[in-house]
C-alpha positions in Angstrom: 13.7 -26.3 6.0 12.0 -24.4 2.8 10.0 -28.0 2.3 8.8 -28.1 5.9 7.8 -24.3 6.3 5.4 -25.0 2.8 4.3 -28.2 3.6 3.1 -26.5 7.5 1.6 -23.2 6.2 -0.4 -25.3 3.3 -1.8 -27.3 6.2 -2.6 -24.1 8.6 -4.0 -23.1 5.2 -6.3 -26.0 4.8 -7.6 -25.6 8.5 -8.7 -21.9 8.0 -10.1 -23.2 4.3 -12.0 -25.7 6.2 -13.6 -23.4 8.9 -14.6 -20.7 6.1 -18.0 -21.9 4.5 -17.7 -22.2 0.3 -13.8 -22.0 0.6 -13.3 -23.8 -3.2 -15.3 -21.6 -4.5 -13.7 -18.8 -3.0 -10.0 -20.1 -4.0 -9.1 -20.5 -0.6 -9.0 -24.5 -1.6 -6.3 -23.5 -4.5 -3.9 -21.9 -2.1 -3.2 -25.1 0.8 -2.7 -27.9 -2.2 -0.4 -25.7 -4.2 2.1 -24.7 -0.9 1.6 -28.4 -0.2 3.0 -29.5 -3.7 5.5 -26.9 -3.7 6.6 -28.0 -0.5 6.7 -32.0 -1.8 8.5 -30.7 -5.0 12.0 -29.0 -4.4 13.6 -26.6 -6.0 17.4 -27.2 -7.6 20.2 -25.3 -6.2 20.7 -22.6 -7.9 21.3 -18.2 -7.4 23.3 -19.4 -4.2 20.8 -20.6 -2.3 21.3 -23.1 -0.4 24.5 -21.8 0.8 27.4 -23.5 -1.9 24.7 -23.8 -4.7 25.9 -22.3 -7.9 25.4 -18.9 -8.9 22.6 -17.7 -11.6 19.7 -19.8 -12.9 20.3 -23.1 -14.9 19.0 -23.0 -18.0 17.4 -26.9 -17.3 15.5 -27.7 -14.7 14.9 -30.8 -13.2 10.9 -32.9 -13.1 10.8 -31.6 -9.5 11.8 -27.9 -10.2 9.4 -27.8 -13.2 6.7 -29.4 -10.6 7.7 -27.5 -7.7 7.2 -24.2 -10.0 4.1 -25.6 -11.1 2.5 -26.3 -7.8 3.3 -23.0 -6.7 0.7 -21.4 -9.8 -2.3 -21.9 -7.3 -0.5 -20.3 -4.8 -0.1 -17.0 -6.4 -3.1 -17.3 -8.8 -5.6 -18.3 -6.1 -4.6 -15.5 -3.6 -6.2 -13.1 -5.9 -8.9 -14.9 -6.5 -9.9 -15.4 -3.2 -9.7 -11.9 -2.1 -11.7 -11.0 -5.1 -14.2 -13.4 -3.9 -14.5 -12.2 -0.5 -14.3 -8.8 -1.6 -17.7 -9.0 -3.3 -19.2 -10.0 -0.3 -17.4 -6.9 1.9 -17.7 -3.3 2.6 -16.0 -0.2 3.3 -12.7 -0.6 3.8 -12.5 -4.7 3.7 -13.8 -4.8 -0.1 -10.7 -1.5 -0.6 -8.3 -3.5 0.9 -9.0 -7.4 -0.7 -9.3 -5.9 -4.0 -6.0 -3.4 -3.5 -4.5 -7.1 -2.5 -5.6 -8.9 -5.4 -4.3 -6.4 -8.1 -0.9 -6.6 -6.4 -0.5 -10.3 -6.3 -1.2 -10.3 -10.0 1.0 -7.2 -10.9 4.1 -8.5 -8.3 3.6 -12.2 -9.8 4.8 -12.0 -12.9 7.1 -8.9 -11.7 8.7 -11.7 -9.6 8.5 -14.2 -12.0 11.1 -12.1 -14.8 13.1 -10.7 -12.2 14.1 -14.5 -10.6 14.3 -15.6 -14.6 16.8 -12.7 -15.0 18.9 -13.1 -11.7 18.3 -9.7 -11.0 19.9 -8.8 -7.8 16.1 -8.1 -6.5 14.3 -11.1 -7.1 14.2 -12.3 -3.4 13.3 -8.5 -2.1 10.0 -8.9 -5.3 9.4 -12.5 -3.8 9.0 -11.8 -0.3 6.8 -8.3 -1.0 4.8 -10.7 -3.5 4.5 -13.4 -0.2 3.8 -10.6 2.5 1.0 -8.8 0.3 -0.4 -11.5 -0.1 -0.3 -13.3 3.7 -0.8 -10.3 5.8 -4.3 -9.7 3.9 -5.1 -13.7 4.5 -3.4 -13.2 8.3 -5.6 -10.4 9.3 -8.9 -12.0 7.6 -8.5 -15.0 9.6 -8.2 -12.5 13.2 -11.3 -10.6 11.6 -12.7 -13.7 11.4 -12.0 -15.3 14.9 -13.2 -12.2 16.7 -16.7 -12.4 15.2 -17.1 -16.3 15.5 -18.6 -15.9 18.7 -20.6 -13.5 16.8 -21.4 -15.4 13.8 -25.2 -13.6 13.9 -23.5 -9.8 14.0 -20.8 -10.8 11.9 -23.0 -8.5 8.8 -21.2 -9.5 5.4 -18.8 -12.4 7.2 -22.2 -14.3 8.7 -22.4 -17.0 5.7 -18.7 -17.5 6.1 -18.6 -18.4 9.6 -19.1 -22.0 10.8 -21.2 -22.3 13.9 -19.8 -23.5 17.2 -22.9 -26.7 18.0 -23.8 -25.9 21.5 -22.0 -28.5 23.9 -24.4 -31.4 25.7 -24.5 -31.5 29.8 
């Protein structure tokens, strides 16, 4: 299920990466190929999860763990970067809140990273603040977005960003 839910929010991803103009320079481009690989590489069973999997982290991983952990580095590297790309481009409270979101990918990342390496009995609550900061700011950049495509000419700092709809032909 894990495999499926990456491999479909890398490709959603890739689709709003596609309509944003410059996305691999932004680090949008970072983000759908490393939920992809992630997704393609799975984890071992391990802290419980899935259900019947042993308890507390193995001290050797398998190629696909040690990939699977790897793929997910542009993930949660390219999150940041991204928002601070966009960010330089923004105002007001847009460039606040992409570059409040960057600093707390980076500072929850390797806060994560520790507390799953130590079993600590928080390690999934860390993950999924890490994976909300950094989603709800992509969510509700993709809704600012869509409102203004209609827009594109108003759309102020967001007008470069915005592909064009081509008129339709009678």
């Amino acid at each position: 299920m894990t495999t499926r839910r990456l491999l479909f929010c890398g490709l959603l991803i890739t689709a709003f990466a596609a309509g944003v103009r410059r996305s691999p320079a932004s680090g949008w481009a970072a983000v759908p190929i490393g939920l992809i690989g992630a997704g393609v590489f799975v984890m071992d069973p391990m802290q419980g999860h899935p259900p019947g999997s042993p308890e507390g982290v193995a001290l050797t991983g398998s190629r696909h763990h040690t990939a699977h952990d790897l793929a997910s580095l542009p993930v949660f590297f390219g999150l940041p970067v991204a928002c601070v790309a966009v960010a330089i481009r923004l105002k007001g409270w847009w460039r606040l809140y992409s570059a409040v979101t960057a600093v707390a990918t980076l500072v929850l990342f390797p806060v994560y990273g520790q507390a799953f390496t130590d079993d600590a009995a928080n390690a999934g609550l860390l993950q999924r603040v890490l994976i909300v900061t950094g989603w709800t700011r992509l969510t509700l950049l993709a809704v600012h977005l869509i409102r203004r495509e209609d827009t594109a000419d108003q759309a102020g700092p967001f007008s470069d960003l915005i592909r064009r709809r081509r008129p339709e032909r009678a």
